[in-house]
N, C-alpha and C positions, 0 to 999 in steps of 0.2 A: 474442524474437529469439535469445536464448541456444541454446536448445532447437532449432533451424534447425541441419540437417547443414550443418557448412563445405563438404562437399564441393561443395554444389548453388550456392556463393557463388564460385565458380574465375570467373575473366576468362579466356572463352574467345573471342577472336574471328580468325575465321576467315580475314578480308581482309585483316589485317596477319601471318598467317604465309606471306609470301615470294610469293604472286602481284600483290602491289603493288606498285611499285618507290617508293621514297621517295626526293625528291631532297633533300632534307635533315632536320637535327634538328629545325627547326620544325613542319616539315609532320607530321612521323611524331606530335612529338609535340602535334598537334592533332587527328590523326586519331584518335589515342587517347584523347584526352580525350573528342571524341566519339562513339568506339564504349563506353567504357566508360558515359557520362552512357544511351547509348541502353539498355544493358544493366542499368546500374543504374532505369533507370523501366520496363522490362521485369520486373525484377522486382518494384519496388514494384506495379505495377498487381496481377502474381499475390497479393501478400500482402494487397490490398486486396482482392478478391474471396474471399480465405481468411477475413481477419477477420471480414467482412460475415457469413460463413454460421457460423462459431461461436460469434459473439457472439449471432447468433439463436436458436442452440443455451442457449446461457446465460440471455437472454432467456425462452427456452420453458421452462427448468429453473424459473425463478420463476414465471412466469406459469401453469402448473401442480400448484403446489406440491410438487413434490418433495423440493425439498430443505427442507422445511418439517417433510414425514415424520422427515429425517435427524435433527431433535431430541429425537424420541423414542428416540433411540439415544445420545444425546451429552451426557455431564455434565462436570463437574469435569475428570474425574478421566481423559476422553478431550481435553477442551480445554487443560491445564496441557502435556501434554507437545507437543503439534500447534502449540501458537501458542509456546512457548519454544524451540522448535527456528528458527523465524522468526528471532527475537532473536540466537541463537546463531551461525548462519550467517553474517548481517549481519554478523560481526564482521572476516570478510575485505574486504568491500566497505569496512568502516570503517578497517579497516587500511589498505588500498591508499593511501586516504584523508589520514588519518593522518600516514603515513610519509613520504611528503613531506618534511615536517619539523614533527618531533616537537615542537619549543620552540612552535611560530607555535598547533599544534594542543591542547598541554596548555593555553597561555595562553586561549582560546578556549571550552575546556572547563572552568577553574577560573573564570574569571568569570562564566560562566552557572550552575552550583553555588552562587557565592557570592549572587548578587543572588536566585535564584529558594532558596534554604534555608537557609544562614548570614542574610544577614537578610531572612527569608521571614514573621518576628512583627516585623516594622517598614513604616509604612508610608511613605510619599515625599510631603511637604510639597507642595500643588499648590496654586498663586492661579487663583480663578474668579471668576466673575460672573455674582452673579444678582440678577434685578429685587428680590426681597422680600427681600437680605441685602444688594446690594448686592457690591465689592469683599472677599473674605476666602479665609484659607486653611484646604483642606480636605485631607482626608489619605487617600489611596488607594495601592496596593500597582503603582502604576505601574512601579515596577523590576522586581519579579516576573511581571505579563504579560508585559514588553516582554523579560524574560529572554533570549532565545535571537536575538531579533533584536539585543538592545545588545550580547551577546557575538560577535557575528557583526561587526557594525559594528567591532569595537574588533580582532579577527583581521583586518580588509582592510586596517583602518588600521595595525596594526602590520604585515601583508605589505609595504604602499604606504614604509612609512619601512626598513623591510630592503632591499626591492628598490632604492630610491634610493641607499641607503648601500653598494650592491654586495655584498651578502652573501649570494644565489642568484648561479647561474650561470647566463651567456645562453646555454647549451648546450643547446637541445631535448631534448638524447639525459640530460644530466647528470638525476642521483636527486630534487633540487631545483627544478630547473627551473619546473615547474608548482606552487610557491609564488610567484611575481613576480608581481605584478597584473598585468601587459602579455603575459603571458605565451600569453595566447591571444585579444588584442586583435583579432586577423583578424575573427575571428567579429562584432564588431561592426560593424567596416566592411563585410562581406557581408550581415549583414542589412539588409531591406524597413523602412525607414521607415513602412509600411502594408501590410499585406495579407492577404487573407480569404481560406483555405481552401475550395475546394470542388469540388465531387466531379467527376471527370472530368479535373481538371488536370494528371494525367501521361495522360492518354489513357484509351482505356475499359477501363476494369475488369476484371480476367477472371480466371481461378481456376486454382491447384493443388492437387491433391489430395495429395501430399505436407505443402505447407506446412498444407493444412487442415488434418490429421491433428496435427502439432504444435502447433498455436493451439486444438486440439481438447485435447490433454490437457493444456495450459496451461490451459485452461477447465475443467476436473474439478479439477487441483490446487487453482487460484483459488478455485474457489468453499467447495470446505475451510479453506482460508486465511482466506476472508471471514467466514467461519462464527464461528474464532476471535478474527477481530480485531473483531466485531462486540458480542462477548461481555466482550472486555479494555475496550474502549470504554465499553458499558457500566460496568463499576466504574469505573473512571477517573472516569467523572461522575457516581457516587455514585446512578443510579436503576439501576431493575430492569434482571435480563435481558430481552435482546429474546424479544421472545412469534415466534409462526409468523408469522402476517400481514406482521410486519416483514422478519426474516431472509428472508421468499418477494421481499416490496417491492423489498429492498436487492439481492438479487440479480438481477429482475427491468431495475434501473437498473443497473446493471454490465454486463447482456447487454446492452441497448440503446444505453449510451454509448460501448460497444466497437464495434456497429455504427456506431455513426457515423463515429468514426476510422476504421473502415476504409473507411469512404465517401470521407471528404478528405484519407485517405493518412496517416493520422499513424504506422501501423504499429506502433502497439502497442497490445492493448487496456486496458480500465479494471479496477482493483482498486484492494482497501483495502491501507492505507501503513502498517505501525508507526510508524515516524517520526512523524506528525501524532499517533497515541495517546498518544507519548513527550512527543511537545509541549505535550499537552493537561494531562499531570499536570503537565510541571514550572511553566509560567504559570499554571493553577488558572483556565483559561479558559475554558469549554465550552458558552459561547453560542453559539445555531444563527446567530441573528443576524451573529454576526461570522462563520460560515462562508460564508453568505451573501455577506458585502461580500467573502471571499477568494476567491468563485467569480466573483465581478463582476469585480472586478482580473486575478484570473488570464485570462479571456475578454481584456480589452483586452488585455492582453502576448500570447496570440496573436494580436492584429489590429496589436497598433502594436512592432512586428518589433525596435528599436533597445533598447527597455527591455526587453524578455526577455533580449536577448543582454546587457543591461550584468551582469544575475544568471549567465548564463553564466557569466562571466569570471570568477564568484568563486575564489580559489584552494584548492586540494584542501586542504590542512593546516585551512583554514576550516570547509570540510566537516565535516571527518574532526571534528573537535573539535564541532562540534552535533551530528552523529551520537552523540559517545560518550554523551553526555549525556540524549537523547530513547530511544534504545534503552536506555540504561541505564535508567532511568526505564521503559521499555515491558517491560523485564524484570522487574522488581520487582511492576508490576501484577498480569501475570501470575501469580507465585507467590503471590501474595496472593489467588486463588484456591482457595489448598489449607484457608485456613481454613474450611472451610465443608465438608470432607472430615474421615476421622477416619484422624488419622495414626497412630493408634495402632495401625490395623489394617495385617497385615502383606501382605493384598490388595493393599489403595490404593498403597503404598509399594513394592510387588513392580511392578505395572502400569504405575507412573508413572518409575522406573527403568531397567524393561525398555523400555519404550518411548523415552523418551529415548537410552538406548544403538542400541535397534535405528536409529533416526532420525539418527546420527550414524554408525554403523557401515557400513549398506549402501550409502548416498553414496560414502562413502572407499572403500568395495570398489571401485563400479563404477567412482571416477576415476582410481584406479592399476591398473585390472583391466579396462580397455574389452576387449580382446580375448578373455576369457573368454566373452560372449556372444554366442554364434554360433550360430543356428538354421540358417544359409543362405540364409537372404535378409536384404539390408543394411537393408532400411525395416524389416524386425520388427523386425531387433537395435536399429537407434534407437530404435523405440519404446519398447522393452523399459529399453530405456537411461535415459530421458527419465523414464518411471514410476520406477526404483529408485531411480535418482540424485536424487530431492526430498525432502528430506528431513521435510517436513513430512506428506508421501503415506505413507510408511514408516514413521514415527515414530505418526503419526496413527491409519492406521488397523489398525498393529497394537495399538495402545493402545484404543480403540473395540470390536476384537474380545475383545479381554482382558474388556475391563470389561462386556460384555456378555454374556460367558456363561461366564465368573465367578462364583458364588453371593454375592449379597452385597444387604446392604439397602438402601433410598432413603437413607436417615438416612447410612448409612456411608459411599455413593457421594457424599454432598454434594446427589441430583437434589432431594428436599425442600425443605431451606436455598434452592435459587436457583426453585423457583416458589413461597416464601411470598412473599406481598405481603399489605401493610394499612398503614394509618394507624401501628400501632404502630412500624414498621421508619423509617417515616419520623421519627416525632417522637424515637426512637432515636438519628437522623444518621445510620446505615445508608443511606438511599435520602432525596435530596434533593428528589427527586419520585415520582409512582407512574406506573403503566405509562400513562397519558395522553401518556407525552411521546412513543410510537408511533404515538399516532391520527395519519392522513394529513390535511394542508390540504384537508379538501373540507368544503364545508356539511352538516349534519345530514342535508338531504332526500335527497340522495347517499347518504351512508351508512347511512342504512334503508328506501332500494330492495331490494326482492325480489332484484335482482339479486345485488345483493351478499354474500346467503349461500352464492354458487356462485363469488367470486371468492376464490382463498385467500389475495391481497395487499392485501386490505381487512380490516378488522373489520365484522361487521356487527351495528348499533346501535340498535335497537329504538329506535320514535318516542316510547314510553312507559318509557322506562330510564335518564332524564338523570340519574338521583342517584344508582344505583346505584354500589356503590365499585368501585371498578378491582382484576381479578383478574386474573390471568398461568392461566386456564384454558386461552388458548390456544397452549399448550405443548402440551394436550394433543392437542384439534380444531383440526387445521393450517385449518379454513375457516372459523373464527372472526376 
């Protein structure tokens, strides 16, 4: 949405400049309400028909395996600076956040620190019940999951006793404001008690080719991003990196779930979230299982319209204060990637610097320097604009071309270190599992159909190969 020229977002309507006569303020402003509501689903329908066709795009990118290729180009030492640049940025959206007010968002932040790492080697006394023991207590690290949600609960609750006690301002416009809990209670009175999305519901669908072109190179950056985050992910839960079949899979379901949004108008597509990585180290949580029951829950909150909005209303200072904590943490992961590089080399260390600077540098040109790129036609400069200004595109792939033709060894680059896989790495505590935790939910018979050595989002698994150990080969044959 970012990426979208404001120009093309102007309220331009033609019937309230001066050949209508308005016989008062009500009328005018009713008329406007509904020329604007008709303009604004005029455009949602265009960015629904944009989405639908990039996400297909993204879609075909995995379903092909392209970008599958891309990791035989990509190690370490092009992923440390690509996905901390992520981190870094995030840190104005965490500020916006934040600043609100500082006290609500440090309190917020220091009790999610202290329950998930201060006492992170304690566990929390729990009474159960089971048939063969009967009534007894048992001891699990229940404050450290529940980390960022208890810290979260105890920021609204301390919002909810500020804002009674009069200590925000009822001033919409005031710096505070949007710490109150009430503070943007509307939104729950407007929402649907019930209601299902689906396709058509601003009317039929149709397309711009402007807006494609930006949901388009939002779809190239994304899938570099996912690239990264899927790698950070990985360590965070202590197994292998993802092999091709995976990284093809994952992207594969990004391009497809973005179509779908844009089928029922949600107007923006799907990608991976640092935040959720941030989360994952600091609760020490990384059951597929429970992502599961979060995708089942998050489904009802878009059907039962009242409980999504009550999370709305969370207040910003709330935010800001989980943010610092999960990205901070998403930051750390990351550079815990460089052990597996050799820092001594003054290569790795040139590459990963320069890149980081370039990645920070040509953003800040283009945001105080928009006028400097001037072809002559306004859709190139956007574009033009859109590429330099990401900082993860510029960071990224000048870091990638460096390291690629660069002289330098697998050993030195780190690419060795992240496709060894064995038993040993595991019994190590390196890898809490081996690369099994890629295979897709299909039956055996599925996955040693003939077919499937021509899909490159599958593994394919010989009917006579169940004991073989689990290798990360396919890093190298993206159709493995």
């Amino acid at each position: 949405m970012t990426s979208l020229n404001p120009d093309r977002c102007n309220l331009h309507i033609p019937e309230l400049n001066g050949n209508v006569t308005i016989n008062n303020a009500t009328s005018n402003e009713t008329l406007l309400e509904a020329a604007s509501m008709n303009l604004i689903e005029k455009n949602i329908r265009a960015m629904q028909g944009s989405l639908i066709a990039a996400g297909a795009i993204h879609c075909l990118v995995g379903v092909t395996g392209l970008v599958g290729l891309l990791l035989r180009f990509i190690g370490p030492v092009t992923i440390v600076p690509t996905v901390l640049l992520t981190g870094l940025y995030i840190t104005r959206a965490t500020t916006d956040f934040a600043k609100v007010h500082w006290g609500v968002s440090a309190a917020t932040a220091m009790l999610a620190l202290i329950l998930s790492l201060y006492l992170g080697n304690y566990k929390t006394p729990v009474p159960v019940w089971t048939r063969s023991k009967g009534f007894h207590v048992t001891r699990y690290p229940l404050h450290q999951a529940f980390s960022i949600l208890i810290a979260m609960l105890f920021g609204w609750i301390l919002s909810a006793i500020l804002t009674a006690a009069g200590a925000f301002s009822e001033d919409p416009k005031s710096s505070d404001h949007l710490a109150r809990t009430d503070a943007r209670t509307d939104i729950l009175h407007r929402a649907h008690w019930f209601y299902v999305p689906y396709p058509g519901q601003f009317g039929m669908i149709s397309f711009s080719v402007p807006i494609f072109v930006a949901f388009l190179i939002a779809t190239i950056t994304s899938i570099f991003d996912s690239i990264g985050d899927y790698y950070a992910c990985a360590k965070m839960c202590k197994v292998p990196p993802p092999p091709s079949h995976g990284v093809n899979r994952g992207t594969l379901i990004e391009g497809f779930c973005s179509a779908v949004s844009g089928a029922v108008g949600c107007g923006h597509a799907t990608t991976t979230y640092g935040g959720n990585i941030g989360a994952i180290g600091v609760t020490r949580v990384a059951s597929r299982d429970v992502f599961y029951g979060v995708a089942i829950i998050y489904i009802l909150f878009g059907i039962i319209g009242k409980f999504s909005a009550i999370f709305i209303t969370i207040p910003y200072p709330v935010l800001g204060g989980a943010l610092i904590v999960m990205y901070g943490m998403y930051n750390g992961v990351v550079l815990s990637n460089l052990q597996v590089i050799s820092l001594t080399s003054t290569r790795n260390l040139a590459i990963i610097g320069t890149g980081l600077l370039v990645g920070l540098m040509v953003p800040y040109y283009i945001e105080n320097n928009k006028g400097d790129i001037s072809t002559g036609d306004p859709e190139k400069d956007n574009i033009i604009k859109m590429l330099l200004a990401n900082p993860n595109l510029a960071g990224g792939l000048f870091s990638c071309i460096l390291d690629n033709t660069i002289p330098g060894t697998k050993d030195e680059r780190g690419i060795n270190a992240w496709r060894r896989i064995g038993d040993d790495l595991i019994k190590s505590g390196e890898y809490a599992e081996g690369n099994e935790v890629y295979e897709p939910l299909l039956p055996r018979r599925v996955k040693s159909a003939r077919i499937v050595r021509y899909l490159p989002f599958l593994k394919y698994t010989p009917k006579n190969n169940e004991n073989k150990p689990a290798t990360n080969d396919s890093l190298l044959n993206p159709t493995e």
